[in-house]
N, C-alpha and C positions, 0 to 999 in steps of 0.2 A: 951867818944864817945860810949863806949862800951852798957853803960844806956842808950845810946841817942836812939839804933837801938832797943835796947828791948824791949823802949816801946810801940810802934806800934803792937809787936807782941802780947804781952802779950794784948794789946785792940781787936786785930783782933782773939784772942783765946776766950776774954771772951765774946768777939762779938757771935762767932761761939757756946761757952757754950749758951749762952740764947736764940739763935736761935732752940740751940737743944732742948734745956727746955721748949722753946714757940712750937716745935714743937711736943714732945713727949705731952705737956699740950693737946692740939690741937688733937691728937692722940685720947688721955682717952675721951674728950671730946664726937669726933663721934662713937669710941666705947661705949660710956657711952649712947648716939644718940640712937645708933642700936638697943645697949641692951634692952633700952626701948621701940623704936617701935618693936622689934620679942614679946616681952612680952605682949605688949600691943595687936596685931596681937594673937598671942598664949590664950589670956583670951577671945578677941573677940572670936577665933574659938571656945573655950571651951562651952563657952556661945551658942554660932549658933547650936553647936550639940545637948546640950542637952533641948536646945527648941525644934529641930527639933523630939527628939528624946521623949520627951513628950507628942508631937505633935499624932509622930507616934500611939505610946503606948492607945492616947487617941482615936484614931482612928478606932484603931487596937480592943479597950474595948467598942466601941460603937457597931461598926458591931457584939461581937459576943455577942453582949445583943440581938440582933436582928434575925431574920431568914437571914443567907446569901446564895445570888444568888448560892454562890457555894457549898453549904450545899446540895443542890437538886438539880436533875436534871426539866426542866421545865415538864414533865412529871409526875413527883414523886409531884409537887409542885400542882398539880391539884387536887389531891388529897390529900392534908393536910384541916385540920379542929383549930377550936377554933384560941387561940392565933398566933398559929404557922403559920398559913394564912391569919390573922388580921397582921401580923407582915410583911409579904412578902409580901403582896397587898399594905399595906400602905408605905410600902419601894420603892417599884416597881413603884407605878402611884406619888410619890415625887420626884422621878427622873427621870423621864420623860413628869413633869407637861407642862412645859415651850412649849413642843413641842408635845405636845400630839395632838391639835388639827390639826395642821398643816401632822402629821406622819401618823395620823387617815385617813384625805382625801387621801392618797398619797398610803395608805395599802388597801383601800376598794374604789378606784378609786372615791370619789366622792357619794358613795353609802348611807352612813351613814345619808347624807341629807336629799336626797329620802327618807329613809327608816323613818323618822321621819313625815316627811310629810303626809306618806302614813298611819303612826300608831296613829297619833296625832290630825287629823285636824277631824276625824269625831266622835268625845267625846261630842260634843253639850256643855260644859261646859258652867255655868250663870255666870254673873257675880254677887261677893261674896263669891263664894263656893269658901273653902277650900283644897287646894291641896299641896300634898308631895312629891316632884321630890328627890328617895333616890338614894344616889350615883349616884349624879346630877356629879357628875369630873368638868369639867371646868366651865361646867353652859349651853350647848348649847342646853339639851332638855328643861330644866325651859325657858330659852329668848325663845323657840320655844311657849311654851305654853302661853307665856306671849303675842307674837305675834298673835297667834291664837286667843285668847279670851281674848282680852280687859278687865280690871275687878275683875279680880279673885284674891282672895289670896294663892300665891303660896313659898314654903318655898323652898330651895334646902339643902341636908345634904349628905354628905359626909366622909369617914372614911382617907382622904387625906388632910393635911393643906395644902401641895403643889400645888393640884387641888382647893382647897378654893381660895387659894389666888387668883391664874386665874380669876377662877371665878366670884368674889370678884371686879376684874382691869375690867373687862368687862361688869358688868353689877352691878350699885349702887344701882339700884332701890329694888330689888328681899333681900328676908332676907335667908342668906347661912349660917348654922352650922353645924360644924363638930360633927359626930356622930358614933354610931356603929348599924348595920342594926337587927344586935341581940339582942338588949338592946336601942330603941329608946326614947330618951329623951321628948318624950312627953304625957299625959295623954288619956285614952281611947276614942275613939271616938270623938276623933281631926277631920279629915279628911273626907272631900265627894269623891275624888279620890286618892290615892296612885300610882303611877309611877314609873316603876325603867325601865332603858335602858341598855341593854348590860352591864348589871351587875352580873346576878343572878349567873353568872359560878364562880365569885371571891368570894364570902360572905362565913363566916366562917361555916355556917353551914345552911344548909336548911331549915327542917322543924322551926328552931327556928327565922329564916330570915323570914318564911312568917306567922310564930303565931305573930311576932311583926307588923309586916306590916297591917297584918286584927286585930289586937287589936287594931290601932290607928284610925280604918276606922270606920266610926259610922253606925248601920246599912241600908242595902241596897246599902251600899258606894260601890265604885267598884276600885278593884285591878287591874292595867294593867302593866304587862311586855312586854319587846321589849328584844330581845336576837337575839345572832348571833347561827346558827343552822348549821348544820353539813349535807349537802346536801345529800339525798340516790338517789335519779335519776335525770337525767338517769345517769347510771356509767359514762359515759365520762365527765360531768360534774362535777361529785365527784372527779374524779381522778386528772382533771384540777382544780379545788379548793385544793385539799391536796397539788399536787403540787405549787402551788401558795402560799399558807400559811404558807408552812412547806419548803421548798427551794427557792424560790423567795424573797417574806416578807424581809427574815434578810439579805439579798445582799440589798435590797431597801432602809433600814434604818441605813444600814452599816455608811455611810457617815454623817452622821446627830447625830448620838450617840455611845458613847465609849464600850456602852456593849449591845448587842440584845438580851440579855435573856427576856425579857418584850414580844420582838416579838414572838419570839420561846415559850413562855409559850401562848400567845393568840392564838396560832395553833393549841399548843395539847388543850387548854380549849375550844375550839369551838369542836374537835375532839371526846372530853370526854360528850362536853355535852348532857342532857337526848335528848332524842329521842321525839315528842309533846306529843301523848300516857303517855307518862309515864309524863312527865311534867302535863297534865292535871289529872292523878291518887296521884301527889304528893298533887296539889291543893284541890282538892274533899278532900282528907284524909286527909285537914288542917281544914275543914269544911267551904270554901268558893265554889259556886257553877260557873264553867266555862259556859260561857254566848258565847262567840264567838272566835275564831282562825283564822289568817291568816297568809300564809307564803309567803316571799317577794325575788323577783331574785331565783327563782329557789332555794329556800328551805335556802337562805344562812343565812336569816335573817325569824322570825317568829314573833309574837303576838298573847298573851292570852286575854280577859278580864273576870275577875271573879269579881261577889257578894259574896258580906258576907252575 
């Protein structure tokens, strides 16, 4: 009788033993689970940071190959020469290609159009002649002249692949390459007219900006610049321009771009730039002779045209 009750128990004990063993198994098991998703979780994050962190470094080694926005003040930046402002111009209009033309209407009310209009349409240009739209940016004064005079062959060049590309999306007909205004990639006496617009205050260097310009012009060809100018009268006028350029301007483009150094440097570069006078004594002393001047909106915007 005694055997008879035991053995039940002795079943319901090894019962409970392998319950215990099937559950401690069970145990290792999701422990053994865990261990390997925290590990697997742990090499992921390993992995994420030091991509990220590569990332950084490569980021971090690109900008300081380059001139950075915060290396200068937009001030100090007007005044650099050679690489060091080949490097910040071409940085500068890359990141703000996309929206450059849109920021452009929106900072000079519409002006900039006018102001092509008024500097472009009475060139009389034939058709066939040869023309160089330099630091042509997105391409709007080339399509101008394209519009204007049916005909003509016109190239646009550029020290911006960010403005090429623009340029490039908007107009397939026109031939756009990228160049440097001090070293232009073409042979002498290419050109019947040279054009640059609201450019001349970026270029690395001046006098070498316009020995290469009037080297590519064949003679009697003619050089015309369009620049923004820095208005002397009447003062109330000036004063409302400085204010407008220099504290309005970067609240305006606030919204639309993460950094307004771009804006705040085209304030003081209109601020800084020559005076016509001295702009037309730069040209003479390049040996190109100034043929005619005009100033547009009350001084904001002007125009040269010089022979070689």
């Amino acid at each position: 009788m005694k055997l008879f009750f035991l053995e039940p128990q002795r079943t319901q004990r090894a019962q409970r033993k392998e319950e215990r063993e099937s559950g401690d198994s069970h145990d290792l098991i999701r422990i053994a689970i865990c261990n390997c998703a925290y590990a697997l979780l742990a090499t992921t994050h390993n992995i994420f940071i030091q991509l990220l962190s590569k990332q950084l470094i490569s980021e971090k080694n690109k900008m300081s190959q380059n001139t950075n926005y915060s290396s200068v003040t937009p001030a100090q930046a007007t005044k650099l020469e050679g690489d060091d402002k080949r490097n910040y111009i071409r940085n500068l209009f890359d990141d703000i290609a996309t929206r450059y033309d849109f920021l452009r209407t929106l900072v000079f009310l519409g002006h900039t159009s006018l102001w092509y209009r008024q500097a472009l349409r009475d060139l009389e240009l034939q058709p066939g002649e040869k023309i160089l739209d330099v630091g042509c940016g997105t391409g709007e004064s080339t399509r101008c002249l394209n519009r204007f005079y049916p005909g003509i062959q016109i190239e646009g060049m550029d020290l911006s692949p960010g403005m090429l590309t623009v340029a490039r999306s908007m107009d397939a007909d026109s031939n756009y390459f990228e160049g440097d205004v001090c070293s232009i990639p073409r042979p002498d006496c290419t050109y019947d007219v040279v054009v640059t617009a609201f450019t001349f205050r970026n270029f690395p260097n001046r006098e070498m900006s316009l020995a290469q310009m009037l080297r590519v012009l064949r003679p009697g060809g003619r050089l015309l610049i369009l620049d923004h100018f820095y208005p002397e009268k009447p003062v109330l006028w000036r004063n409302i321009y400085t204010i407008w350029m220099s504290k309005i301007v970067p609240q305006i483009v606030r919204p639309f771009i993460a950094d307004t150094t771009p804006y705040r440097y085209l304030a003081q570069s209109i601020i800084n730039q020559l005076k016509m006078p001295d702009f037309i004594q730069l040209i003479e002393s390049s040996g190109a002779k100034v043929i005619k001047t005009n100033t547009y909106t009350g001084g904001a915007a002007g125009r040269l045209i010089a022979v070689r």
